[in-house]
VMD Tcl script that draws the C-alpha trace (Angstrom):
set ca {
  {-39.61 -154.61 81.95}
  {-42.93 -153.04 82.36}
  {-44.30 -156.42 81.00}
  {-42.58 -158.30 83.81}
  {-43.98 -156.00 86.48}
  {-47.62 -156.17 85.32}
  {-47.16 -159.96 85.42}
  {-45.69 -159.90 89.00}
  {-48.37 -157.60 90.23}
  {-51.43 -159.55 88.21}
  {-49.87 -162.97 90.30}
  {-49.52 -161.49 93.45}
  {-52.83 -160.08 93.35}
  {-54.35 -163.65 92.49}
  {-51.88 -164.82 95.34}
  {-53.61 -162.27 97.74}
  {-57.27 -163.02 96.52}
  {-56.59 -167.20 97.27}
  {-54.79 -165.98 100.74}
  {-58.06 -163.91 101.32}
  {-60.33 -167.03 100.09}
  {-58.62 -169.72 102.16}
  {-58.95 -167.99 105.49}
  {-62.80 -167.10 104.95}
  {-63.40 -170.92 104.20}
  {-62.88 -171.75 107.98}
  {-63.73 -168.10 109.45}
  {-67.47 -167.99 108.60}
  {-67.80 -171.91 109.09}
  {-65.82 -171.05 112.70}
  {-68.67 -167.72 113.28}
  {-71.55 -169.87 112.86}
  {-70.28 -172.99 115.33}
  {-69.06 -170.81 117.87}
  {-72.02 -168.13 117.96}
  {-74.10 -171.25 118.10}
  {-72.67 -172.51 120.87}
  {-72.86 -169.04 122.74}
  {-76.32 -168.69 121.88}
  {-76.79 -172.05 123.41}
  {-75.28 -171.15 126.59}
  {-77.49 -167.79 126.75}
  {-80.57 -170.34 126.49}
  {-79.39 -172.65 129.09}
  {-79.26 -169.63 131.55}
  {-82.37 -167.78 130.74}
  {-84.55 -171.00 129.92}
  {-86.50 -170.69 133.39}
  {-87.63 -167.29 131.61}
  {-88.40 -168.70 128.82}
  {-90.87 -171.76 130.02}
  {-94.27 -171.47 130.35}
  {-94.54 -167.96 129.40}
  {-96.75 -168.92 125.99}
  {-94.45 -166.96 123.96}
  {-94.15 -167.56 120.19}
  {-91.23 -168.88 117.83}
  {-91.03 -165.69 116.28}
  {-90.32 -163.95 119.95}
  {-87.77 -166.16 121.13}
  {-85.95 -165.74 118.18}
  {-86.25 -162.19 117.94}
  {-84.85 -162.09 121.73}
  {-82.12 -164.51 120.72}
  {-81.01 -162.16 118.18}
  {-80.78 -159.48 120.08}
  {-78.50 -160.87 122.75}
  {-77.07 -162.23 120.15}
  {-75.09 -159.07 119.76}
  {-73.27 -159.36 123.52}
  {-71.60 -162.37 122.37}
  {-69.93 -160.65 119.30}
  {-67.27 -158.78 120.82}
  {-65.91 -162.44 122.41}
  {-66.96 -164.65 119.35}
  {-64.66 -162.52 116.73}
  {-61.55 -162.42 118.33}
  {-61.57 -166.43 118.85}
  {-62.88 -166.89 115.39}
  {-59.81 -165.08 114.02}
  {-57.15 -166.54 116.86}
  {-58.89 -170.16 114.87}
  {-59.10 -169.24 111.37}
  {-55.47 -167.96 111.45}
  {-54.15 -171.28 112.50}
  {-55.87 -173.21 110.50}
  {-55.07 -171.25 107.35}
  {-51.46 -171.07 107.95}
  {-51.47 -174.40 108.81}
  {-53.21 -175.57 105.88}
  {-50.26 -173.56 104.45}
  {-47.10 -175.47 106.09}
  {-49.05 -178.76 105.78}
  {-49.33 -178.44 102.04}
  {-45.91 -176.84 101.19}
  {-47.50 -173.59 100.06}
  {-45.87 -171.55 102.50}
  {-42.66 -172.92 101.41}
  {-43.59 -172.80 97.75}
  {-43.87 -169.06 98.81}
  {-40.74 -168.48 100.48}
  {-38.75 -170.36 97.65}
  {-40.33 -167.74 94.93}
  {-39.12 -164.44 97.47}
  {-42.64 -163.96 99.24}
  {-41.97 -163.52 102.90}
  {-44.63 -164.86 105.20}
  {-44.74 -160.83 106.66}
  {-46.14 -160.07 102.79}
  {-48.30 -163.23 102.83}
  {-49.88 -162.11 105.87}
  {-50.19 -158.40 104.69}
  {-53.50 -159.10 103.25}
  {-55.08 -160.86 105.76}
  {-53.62 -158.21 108.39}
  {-55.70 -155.48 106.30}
  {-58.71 -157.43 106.37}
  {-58.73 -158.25 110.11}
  {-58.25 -154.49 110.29}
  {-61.77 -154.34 108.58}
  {-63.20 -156.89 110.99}
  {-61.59 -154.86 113.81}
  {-63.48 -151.57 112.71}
  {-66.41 -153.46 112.09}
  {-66.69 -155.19 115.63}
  {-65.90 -151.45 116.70}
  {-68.64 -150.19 114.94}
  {-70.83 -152.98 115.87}
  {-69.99 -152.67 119.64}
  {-70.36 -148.83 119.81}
  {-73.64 -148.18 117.33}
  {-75.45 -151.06 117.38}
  {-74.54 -153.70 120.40}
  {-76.24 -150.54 122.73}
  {-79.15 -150.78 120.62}
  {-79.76 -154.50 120.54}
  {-78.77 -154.80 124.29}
  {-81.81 -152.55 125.98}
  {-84.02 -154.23 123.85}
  {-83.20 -157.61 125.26}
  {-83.00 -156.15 128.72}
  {-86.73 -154.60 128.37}
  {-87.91 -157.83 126.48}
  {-86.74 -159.79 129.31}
  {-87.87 -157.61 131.83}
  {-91.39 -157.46 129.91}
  {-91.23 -161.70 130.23}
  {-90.83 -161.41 133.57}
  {-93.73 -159.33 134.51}
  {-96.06 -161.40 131.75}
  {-98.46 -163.84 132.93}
  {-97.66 -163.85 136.25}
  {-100.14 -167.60 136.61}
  {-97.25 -169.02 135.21}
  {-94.46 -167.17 137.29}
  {-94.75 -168.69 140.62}
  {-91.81 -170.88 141.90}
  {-93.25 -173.54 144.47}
  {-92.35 -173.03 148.34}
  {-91.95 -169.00 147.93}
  {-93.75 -166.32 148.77}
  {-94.60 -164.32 145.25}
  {-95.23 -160.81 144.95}
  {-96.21 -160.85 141.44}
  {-99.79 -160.42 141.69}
  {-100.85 -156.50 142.65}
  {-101.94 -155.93 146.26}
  {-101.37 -160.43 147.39}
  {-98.54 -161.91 148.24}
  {-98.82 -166.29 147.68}
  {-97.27 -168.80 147.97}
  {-97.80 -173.15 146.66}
  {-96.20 -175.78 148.16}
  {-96.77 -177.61 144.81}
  {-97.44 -176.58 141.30}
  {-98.12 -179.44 138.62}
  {-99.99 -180.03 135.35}
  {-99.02 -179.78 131.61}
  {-99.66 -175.81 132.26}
  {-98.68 -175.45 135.57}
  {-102.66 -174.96 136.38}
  {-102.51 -177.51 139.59}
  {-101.58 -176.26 142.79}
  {-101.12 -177.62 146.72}
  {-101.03 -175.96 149.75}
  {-102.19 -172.18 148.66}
  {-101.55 -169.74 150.72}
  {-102.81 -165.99 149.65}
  {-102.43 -162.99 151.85}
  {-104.11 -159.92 150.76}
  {-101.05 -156.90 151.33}
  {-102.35 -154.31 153.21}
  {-101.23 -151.64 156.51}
  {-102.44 -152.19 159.75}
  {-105.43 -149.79 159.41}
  {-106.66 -151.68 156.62}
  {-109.14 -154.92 156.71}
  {-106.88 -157.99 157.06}
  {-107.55 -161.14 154.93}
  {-105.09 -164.66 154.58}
  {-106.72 -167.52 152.33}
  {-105.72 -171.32 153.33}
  {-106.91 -173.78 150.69}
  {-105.23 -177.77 150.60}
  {-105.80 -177.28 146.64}
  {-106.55 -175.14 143.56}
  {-106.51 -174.58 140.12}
  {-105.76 -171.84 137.80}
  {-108.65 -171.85 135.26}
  {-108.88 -169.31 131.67}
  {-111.02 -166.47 132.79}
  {-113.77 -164.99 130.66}
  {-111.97 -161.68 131.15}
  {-107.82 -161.53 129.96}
  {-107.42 -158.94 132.32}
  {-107.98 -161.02 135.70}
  {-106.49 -163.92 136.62}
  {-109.29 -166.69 137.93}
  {-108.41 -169.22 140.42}
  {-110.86 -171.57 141.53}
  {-109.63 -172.75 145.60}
  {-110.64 -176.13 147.41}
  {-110.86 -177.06 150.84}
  {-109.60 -173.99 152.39}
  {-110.68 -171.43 155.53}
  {-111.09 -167.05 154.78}
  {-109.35 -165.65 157.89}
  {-110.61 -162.25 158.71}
  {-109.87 -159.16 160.49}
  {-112.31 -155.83 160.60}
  {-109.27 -153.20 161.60}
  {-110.25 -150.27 159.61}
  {-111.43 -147.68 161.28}
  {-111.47 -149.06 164.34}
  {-108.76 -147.88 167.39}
  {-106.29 -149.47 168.76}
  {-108.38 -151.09 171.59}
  {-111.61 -152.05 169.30}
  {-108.73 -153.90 167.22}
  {-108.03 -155.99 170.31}
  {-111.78 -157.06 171.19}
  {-112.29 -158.33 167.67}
  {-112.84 -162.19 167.48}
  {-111.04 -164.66 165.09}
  {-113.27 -164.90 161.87}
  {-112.74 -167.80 159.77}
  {-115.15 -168.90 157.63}
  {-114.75 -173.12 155.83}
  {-115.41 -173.33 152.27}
  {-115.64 -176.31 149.89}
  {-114.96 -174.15 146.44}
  {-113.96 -170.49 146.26}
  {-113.41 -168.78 143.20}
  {-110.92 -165.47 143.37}
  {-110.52 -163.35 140.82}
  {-107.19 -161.28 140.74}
  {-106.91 -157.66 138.60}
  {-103.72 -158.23 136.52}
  {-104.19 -155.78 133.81}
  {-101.46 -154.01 134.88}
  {-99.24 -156.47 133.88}
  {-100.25 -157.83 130.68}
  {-100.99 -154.15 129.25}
  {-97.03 -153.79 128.93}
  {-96.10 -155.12 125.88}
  {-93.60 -157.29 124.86}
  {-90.81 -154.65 123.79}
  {-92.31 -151.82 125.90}
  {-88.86 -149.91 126.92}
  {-89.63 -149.50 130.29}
  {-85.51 -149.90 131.21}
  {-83.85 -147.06 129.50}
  {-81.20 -145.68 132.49}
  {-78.09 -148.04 131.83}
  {-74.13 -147.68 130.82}
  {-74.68 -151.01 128.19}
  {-77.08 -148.98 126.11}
  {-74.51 -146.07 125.98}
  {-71.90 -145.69 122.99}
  {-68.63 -144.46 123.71}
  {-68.64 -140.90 123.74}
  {-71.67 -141.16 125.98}
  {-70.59 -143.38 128.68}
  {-67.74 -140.88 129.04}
  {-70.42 -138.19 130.06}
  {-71.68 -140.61 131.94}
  {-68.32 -141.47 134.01}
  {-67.60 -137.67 134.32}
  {-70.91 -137.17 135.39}
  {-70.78 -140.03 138.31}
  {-67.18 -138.77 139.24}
  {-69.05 -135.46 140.51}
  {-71.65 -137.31 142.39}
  {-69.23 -139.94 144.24}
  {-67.34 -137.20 145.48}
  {-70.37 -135.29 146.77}
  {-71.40 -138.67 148.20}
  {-67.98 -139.29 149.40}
  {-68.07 -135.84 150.70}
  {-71.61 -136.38 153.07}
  {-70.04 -139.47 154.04}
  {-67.15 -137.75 155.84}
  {-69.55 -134.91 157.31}
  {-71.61 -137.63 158.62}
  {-69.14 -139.71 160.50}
  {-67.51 -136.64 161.78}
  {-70.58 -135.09 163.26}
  {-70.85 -138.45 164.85}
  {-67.47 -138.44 166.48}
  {-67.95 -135.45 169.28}
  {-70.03 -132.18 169.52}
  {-66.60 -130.85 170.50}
  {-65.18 -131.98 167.22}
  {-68.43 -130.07 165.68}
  {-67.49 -127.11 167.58}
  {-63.92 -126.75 166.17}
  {-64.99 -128.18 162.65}
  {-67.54 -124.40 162.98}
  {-64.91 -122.08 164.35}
  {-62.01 -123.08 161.78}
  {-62.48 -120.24 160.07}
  {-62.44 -117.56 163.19}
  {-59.98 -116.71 165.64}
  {-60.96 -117.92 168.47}
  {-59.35 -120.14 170.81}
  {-60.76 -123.40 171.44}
  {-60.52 -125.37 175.04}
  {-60.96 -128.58 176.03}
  {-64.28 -129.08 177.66}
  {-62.28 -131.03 180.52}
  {-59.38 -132.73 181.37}
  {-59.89 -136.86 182.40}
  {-57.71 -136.56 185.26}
  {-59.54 -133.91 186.93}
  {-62.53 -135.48 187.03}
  {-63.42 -138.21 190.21}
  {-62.94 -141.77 189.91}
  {-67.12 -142.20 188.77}
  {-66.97 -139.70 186.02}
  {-63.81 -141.25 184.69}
  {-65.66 -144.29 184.16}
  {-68.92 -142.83 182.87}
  {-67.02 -140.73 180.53}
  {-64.55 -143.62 179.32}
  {-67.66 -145.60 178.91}
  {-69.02 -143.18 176.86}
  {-66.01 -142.41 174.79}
  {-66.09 -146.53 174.37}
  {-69.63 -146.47 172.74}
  {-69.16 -144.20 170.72}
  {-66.13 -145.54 169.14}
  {-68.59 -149.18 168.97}
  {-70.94 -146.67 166.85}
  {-68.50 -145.37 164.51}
  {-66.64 -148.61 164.02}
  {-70.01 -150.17 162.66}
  {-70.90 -146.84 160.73}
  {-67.38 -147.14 159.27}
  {-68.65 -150.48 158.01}
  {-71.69 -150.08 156.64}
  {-69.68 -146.34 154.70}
  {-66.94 -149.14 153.28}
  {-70.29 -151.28 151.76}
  {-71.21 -147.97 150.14}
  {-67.98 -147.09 148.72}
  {-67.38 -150.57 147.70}
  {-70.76 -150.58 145.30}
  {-69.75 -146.93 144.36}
  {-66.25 -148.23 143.14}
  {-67.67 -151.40 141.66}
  {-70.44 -149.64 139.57}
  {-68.04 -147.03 138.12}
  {-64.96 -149.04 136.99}
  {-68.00 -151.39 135.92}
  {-68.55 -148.48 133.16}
  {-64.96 -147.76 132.74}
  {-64.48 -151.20 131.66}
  {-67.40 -151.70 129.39}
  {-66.36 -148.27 127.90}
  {-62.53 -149.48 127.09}
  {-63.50 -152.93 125.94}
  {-65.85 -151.20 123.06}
  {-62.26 -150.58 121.70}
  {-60.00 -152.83 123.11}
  {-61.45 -155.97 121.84}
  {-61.11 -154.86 118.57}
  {-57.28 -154.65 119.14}
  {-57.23 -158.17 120.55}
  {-58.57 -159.42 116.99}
  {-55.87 -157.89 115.76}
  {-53.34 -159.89 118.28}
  {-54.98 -162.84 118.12}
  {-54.40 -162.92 114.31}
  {-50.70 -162.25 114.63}
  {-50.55 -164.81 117.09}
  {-52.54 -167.56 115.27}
  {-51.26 -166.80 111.71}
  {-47.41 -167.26 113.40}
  {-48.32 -170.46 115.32}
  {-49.99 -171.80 112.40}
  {-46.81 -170.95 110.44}
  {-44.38 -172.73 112.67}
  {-46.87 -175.91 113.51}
  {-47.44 -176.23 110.20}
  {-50.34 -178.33 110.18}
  {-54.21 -177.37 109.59}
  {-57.48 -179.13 110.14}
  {-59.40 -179.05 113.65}
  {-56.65 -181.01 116.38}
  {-53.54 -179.40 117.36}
  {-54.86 -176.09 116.39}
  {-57.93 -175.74 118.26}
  {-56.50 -176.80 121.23}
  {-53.99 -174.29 121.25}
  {-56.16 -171.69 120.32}
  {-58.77 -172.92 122.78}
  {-55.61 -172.74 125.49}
  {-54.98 -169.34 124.60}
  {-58.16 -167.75 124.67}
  {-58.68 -169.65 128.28}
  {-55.76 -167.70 128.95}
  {-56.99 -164.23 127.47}
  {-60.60 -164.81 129.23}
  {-58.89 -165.61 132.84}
  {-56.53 -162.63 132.83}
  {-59.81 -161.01 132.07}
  {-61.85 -162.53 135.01}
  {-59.78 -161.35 136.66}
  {-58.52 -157.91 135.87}
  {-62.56 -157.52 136.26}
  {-62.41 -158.58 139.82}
  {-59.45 -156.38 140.78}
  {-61.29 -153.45 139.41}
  {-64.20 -153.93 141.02}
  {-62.81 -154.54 144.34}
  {-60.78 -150.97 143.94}
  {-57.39 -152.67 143.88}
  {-56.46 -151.68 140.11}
  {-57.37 -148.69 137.83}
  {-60.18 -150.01 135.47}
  {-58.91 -148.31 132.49}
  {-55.40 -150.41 132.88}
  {-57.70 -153.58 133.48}
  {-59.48 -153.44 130.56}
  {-56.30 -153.70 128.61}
  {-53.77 -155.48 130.56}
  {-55.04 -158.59 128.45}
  {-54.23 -156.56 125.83}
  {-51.01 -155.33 126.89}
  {-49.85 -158.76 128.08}
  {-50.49 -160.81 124.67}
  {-48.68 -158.08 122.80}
  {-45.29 -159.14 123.38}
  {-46.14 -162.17 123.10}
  {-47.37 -162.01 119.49}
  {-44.95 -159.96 118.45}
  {-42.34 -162.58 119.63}
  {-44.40 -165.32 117.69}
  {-43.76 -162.81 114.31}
  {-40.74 -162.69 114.59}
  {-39.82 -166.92 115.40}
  {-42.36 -167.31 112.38}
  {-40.14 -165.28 109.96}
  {-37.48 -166.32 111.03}
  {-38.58 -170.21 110.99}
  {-38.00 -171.06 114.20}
  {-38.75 -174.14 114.90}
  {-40.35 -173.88 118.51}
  {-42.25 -177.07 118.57}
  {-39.56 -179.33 117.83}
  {-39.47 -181.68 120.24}
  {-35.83 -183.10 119.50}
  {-34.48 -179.84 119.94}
  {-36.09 -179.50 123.48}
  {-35.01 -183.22 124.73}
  {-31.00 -182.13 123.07}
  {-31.68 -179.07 125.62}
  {-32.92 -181.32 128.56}
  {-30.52 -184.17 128.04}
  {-27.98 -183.23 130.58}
  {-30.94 -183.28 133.83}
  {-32.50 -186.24 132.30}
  {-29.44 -187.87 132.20}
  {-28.50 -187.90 135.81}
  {-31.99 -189.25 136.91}
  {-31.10 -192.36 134.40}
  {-30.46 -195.79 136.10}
  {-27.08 -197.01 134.25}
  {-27.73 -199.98 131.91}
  {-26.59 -203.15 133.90}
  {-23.42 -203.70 131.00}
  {-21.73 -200.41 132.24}
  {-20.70 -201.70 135.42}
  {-18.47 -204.29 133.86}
  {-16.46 -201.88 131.31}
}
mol new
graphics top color blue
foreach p $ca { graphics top sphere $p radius 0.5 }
foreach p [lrange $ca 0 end-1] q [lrange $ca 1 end] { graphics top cylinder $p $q radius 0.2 }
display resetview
């Protein structure tokens, strides 16, 4: 007896261990492709960023892997939704899953093992979200932001005016050249206050050329006028006596201090106040902490747009707490026919005013709203994509049961339909919450909350082998409508 039971547990254990085996074949192939293809799509977007910047192999990649880690928490759950079909699959399609049945394995014990270790991944991508994702995420928001403010030469977009060089604000009609170093139609205007000595620079061409010095920027200008004014200390009067200077040049060579902008480095972390670089338990100090401030800010809202309303209103809002009775400061039809119109008018604009004010207050609650149940999500989905790997197994290891069939066509396109499904209720959930029209801590699990049933209802048509793709069985169901919409065969009418 004890022999027997050794034996059972020895062969299901080598059953589990090929279960487990099977289902990491296509998982980490699955990882790779589809964190490649995320990756990918992160480069498309940011490649402006990227170009001309002079940055090194070694820093792209390092930035790459770093934002890597946002694209985790969507690649896992889709990897798993995939792998699970096309191991179960692989199961039906070769009669293993029967062989299994016939020998008194349910499919509830042969997915027992692969349900613990997508437990695993779930704590993992848990971990991962909450400890390290933070981590990884401010440094590819400072490295980006670092990018962006390095070598501003080879920052300037052509028809806009750039701010990117201290104290000038230019702008090139044209920028060409393997470098970018080329430029038509320069325009340079030297920022200053109207007390200050004003100075514009019009040149047809130029050329960015290496200075000897990293810290300036050189740029050689052809063709051009200086325009001039001497303002500082001078009065208002002297200011308008002063003639147009322009002075015609043939070459001028500028020199512009950027030192400021090339001392930060690379991965200075310049950008350290956000929610994203926040774990769990912090982002709720964070949310508690906002919650006091919007209802301050609320608060001063109120105040404002009541002290705006009427002094009389003011009056009454200061003598709530006394005794003292309160009149009216007149009655409308008391007063002649002119007042009653001055004072109607008046009442008028003022209701204008606080109609617009109302306006502009609704803006400010609406980014208030937005930017807090923009936390509350992010907090919610640190956990709550780690229960949709755990859905999106049940649901793919079930469909792959009852398709029955493995490899990369029928089951990537219904887990590529689901997921569409999972990432549009999540769209937009997101939208609803930010708009104020649904709690964010229900929207960041209403996904959640709707696939549920779902895959639960899967499980159980999968044990029970239900077979909900066959298509015979649906046109037996339909055969009664279709029917009616049938011409009759020409023979009928003669029987």
């Amino acid at each position: 007896m004890l022999c027997d039971f050794l034996s059972i547990f020895a062969l299901m254990k080598l059953l589990d261990r090929y279960i487990i085996k099977t289902f990491f074949g296509p998982f980490l192939f699955i990882f790779s492709v589809l964190f490649f293809i995320f990756i990918v799509n992160i480069i498309w977007i940011q490649m402006a960023q990227f170009m001309g910047k002079g940055l090194s192999p070694f820093e792209i990649l390092k930035l790459l892997f770093y934002m890597g880690a946002t694209v985790v928490g969507m690649v896992l759950p889709l990897t798993i939704l995939l792998s699970s079909i096309m191991t179960f699959g692989d199961f039906g399609e070769r009669y293993e899953l029967a062989a299994m049945k016939a020998a008194g394995i349910s499919l509830v014990r042969v997915m027992a093992p692969l349900f613990i270790i997508n437990i695993l991944l779930a704590s993992i991508l848990f971990l991962f979200q909450n400890n390290i994702s933070p981590d990884f995420q401010r440094k590819a928001k400072n490295m980006l932001y670092n990018i962006a403010a390095t070598k501003p030469a080879l920052n300037f977009t052509p028809g806009q005016f750039i701010h990117d060089l201290p104290g000038f604000a230019v702008k090139f009609d044209e920028i060409t050249g393997e470098n970018s170093e080329n430029l038509t139609g320069v325009f340079i205007h030297k920022s200053t206050n109207i007390y200050e000595d004003q100075q514009a620079i019009v040149a047809k061409t130029g050329k960015f050329v290496p200075a000897a010095d990293k810290n300036y920027l050189k740029l050689v200008l052809f063709d051009g006028y200086v325009f001039e004014d001497n303002y500082k200390n001078k009065d208002y009067y002297q200011r308008l006596k002063q003639p147009n200077q322009a002075v015609k040049f043939d070459t001028l060579v500028s020199h512009f201090d950027v030192s400021e902008l090339i001392s930060s480095a690379i991965e200075k972390e310049q950008i350290k106040d956000d929610y994203r670089f926040q774990t769990y338990g912090e982002i709720n100090q964070s949310v508690d902490k906002r919650q006091k401030e919007n209802k301050e800010i609320v608060h001063g809202m109120g105040l404002s747009l009541v002290s705006q309303a009427n002094n009389y209103i003011q009056i009454i809002e200061a003598n709530k707490k006394a005794d003292e009775k309160i009149l009216p400061q007149f009655k409308l039809d008391t007063l002649k026919q002119d007042k009653k119109f001055e004072v109607l008018y008046s009442a008028y604009n003022k209701i204008e005013v606080q109609k617009n004010e109302l306006k502009g207050k609704e803006e400010q609650m609406y980014g208030i709203i937005k930017f807090q149940n923009k936390m509350i999500m992010h907090q919610q989905r640190i956990f709550a994509y780690s229960v949709t790997c755990l859905i999106f197994f049940m649901i793919g290891a079930s469909l792959g049961s009852i398709i029955r069939k493995g490899g990369v066509g029928l089951p990537v396109v219904i887990a590529i339909v689901i997921f569409i499904i999972f990432y549009i209720m999540n769209l937009t959930v997101e939208n609803l919450s930010w708009k104020g029209k649904m709690n964010a801590y229900l929207a960041a699990w209403i996904p959640n909350l709707v696939l549920l049933p779902f895959a639960v209802w899967l499980t159980i048509k999968a044990v029970r082998d239900s077979q909900l793709f066959d298509l015979d069985k649906y046109r037996a169901l339909l055969k009664p409508i279709t029917d009616r919409f049938k011409k009759k065969e020409e023979h009928h009418r003669y029987q």
